[in-house]
mmCIF file of the C-alpha atoms, coordinates in Angstrom:
data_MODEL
# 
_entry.id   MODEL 
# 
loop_
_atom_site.group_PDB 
_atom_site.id 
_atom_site.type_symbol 
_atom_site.label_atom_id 
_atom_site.label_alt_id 
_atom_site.label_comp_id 
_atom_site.label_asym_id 
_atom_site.label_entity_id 
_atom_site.label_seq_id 
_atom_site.pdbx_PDB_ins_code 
_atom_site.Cartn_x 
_atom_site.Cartn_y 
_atom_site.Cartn_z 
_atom_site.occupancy 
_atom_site.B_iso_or_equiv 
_atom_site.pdbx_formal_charge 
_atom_site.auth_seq_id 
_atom_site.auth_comp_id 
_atom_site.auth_asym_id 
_atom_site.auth_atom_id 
_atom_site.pdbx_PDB_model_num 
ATOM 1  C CA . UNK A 1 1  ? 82.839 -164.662 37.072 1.00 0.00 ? 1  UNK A CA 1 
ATOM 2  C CA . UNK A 1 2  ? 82.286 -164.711 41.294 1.00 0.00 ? 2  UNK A CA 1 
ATOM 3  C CA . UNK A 1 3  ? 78.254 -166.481 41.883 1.00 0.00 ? 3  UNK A CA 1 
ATOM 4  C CA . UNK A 1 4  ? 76.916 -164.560 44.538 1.00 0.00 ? 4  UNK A CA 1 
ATOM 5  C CA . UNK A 1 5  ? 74.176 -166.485 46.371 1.00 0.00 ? 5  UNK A CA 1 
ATOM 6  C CA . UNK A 1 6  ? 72.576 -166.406 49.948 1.00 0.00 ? 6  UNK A CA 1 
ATOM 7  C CA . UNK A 1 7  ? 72.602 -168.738 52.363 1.00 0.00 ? 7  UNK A CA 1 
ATOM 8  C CA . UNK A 1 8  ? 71.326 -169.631 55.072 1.00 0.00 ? 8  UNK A CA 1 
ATOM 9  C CA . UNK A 1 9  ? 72.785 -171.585 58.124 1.00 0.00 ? 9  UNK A CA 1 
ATOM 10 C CA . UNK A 1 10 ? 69.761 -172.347 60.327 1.00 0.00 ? 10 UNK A CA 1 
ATOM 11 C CA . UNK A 1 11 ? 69.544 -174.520 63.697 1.00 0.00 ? 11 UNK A CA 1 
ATOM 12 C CA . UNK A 1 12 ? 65.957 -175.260 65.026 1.00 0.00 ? 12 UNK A CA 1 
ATOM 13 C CA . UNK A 1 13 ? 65.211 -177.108 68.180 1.00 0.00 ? 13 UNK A CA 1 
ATOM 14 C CA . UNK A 1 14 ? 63.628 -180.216 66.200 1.00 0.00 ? 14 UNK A CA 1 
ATOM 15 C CA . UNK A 1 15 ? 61.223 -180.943 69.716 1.00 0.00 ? 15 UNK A CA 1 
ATOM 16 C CA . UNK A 1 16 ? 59.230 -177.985 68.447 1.00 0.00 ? 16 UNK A CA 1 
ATOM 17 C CA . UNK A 1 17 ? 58.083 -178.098 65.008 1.00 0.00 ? 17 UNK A CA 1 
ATOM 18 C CA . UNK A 1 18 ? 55.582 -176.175 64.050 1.00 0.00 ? 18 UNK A CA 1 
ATOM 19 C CA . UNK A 1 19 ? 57.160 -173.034 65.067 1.00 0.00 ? 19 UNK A CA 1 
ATOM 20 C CA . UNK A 1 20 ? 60.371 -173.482 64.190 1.00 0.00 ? 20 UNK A CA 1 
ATOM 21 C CA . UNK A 1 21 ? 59.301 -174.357 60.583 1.00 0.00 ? 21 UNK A CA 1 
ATOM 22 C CA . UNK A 1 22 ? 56.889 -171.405 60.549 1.00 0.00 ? 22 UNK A CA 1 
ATOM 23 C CA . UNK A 1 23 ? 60.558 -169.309 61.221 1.00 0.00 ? 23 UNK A CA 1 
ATOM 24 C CA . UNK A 1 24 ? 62.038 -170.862 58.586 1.00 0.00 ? 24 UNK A CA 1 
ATOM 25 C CA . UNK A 1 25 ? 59.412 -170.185 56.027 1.00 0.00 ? 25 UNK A CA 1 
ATOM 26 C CA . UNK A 1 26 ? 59.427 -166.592 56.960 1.00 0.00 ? 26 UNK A CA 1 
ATOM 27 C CA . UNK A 1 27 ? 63.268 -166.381 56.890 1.00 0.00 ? 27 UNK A CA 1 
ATOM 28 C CA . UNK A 1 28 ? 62.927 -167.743 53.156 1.00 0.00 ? 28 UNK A CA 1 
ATOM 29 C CA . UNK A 1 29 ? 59.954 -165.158 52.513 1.00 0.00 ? 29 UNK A CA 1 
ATOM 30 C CA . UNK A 1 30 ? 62.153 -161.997 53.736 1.00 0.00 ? 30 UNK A CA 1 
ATOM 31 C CA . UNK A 1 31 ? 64.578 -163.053 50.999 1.00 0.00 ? 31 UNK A CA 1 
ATOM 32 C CA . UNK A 1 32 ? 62.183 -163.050 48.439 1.00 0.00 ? 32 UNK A CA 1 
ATOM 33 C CA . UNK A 1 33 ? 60.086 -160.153 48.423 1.00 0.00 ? 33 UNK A CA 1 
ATOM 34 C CA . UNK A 1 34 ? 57.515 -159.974 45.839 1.00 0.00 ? 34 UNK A CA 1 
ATOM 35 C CA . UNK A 1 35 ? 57.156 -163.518 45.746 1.00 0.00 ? 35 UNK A CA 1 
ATOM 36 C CA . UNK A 1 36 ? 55.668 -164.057 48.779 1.00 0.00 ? 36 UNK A CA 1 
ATOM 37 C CA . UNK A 1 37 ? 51.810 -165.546 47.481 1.00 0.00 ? 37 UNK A CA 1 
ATOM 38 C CA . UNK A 1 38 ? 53.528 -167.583 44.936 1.00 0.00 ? 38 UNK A CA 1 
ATOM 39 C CA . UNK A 1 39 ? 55.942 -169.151 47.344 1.00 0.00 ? 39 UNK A CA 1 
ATOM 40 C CA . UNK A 1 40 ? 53.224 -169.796 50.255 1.00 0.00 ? 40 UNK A CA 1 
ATOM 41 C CA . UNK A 1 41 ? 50.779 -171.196 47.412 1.00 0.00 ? 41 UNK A CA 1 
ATOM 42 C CA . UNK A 1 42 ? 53.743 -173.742 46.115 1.00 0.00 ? 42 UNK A CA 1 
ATOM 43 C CA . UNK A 1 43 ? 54.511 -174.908 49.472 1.00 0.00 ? 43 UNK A CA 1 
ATOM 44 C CA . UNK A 1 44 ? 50.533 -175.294 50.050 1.00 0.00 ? 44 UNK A CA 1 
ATOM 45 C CA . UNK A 1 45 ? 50.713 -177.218 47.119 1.00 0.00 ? 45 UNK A CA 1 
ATOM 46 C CA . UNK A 1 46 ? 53.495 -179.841 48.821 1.00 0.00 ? 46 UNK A CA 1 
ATOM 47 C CA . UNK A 1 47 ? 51.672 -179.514 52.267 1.00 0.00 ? 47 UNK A CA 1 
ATOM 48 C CA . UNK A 1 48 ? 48.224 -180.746 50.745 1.00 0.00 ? 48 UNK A CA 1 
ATOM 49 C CA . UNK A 1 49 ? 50.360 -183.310 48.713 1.00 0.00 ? 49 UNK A CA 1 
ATOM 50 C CA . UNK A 1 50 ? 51.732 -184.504 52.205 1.00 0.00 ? 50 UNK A CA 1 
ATOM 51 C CA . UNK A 1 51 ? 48.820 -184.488 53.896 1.00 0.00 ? 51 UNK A CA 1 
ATOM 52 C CA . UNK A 1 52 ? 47.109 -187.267 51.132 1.00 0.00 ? 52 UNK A CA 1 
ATOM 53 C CA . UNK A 1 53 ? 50.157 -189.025 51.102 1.00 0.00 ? 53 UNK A CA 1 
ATOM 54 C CA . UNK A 1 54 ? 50.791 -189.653 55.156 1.00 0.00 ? 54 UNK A CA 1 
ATOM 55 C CA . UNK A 1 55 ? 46.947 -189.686 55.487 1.00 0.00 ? 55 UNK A CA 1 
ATOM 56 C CA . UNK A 1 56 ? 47.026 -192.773 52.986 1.00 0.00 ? 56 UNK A CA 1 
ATOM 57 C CA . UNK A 1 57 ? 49.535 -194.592 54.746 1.00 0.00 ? 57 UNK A CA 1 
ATOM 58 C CA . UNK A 1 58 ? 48.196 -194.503 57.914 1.00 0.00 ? 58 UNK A CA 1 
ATOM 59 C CA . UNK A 1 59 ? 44.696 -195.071 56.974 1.00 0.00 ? 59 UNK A CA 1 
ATOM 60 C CA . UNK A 1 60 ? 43.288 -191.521 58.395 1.00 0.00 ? 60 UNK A CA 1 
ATOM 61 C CA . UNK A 1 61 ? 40.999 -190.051 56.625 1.00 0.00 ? 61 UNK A CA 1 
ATOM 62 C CA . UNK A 1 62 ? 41.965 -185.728 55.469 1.00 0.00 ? 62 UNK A CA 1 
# 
């Protein structure tokens, strides 16, 4: 049986960051209607994880 499955080619200008991440995350959210809190409150989830993690290895306090 033929898998059907998006996907998603996507080039960001890497010099700009926050922006171009905050595209992709929408890009991902337009696919996924209805999921929208539970998908922003995961990647929270791995943001706040991040955040400890880099914050620990540099010795900067959250």
């Amino acid at each position: 049986m033929a898998q059907i499955t998006h996907k998603l080619e996507i080039l960001v200008n890497a010099a700009d960051p926050v922006p171009e991440i905050n595209n992709v995350i929408l890009a991902f959210l337009q696919l996924h209607s209805g999921r929208e809190t539970q998908i922003l409150t995961e990647l929270q989830s791995e943001i706040a994880a991040a955040i400890k993690h880099y914050s620990n290895e540099t010795g900067e306090s959250e």
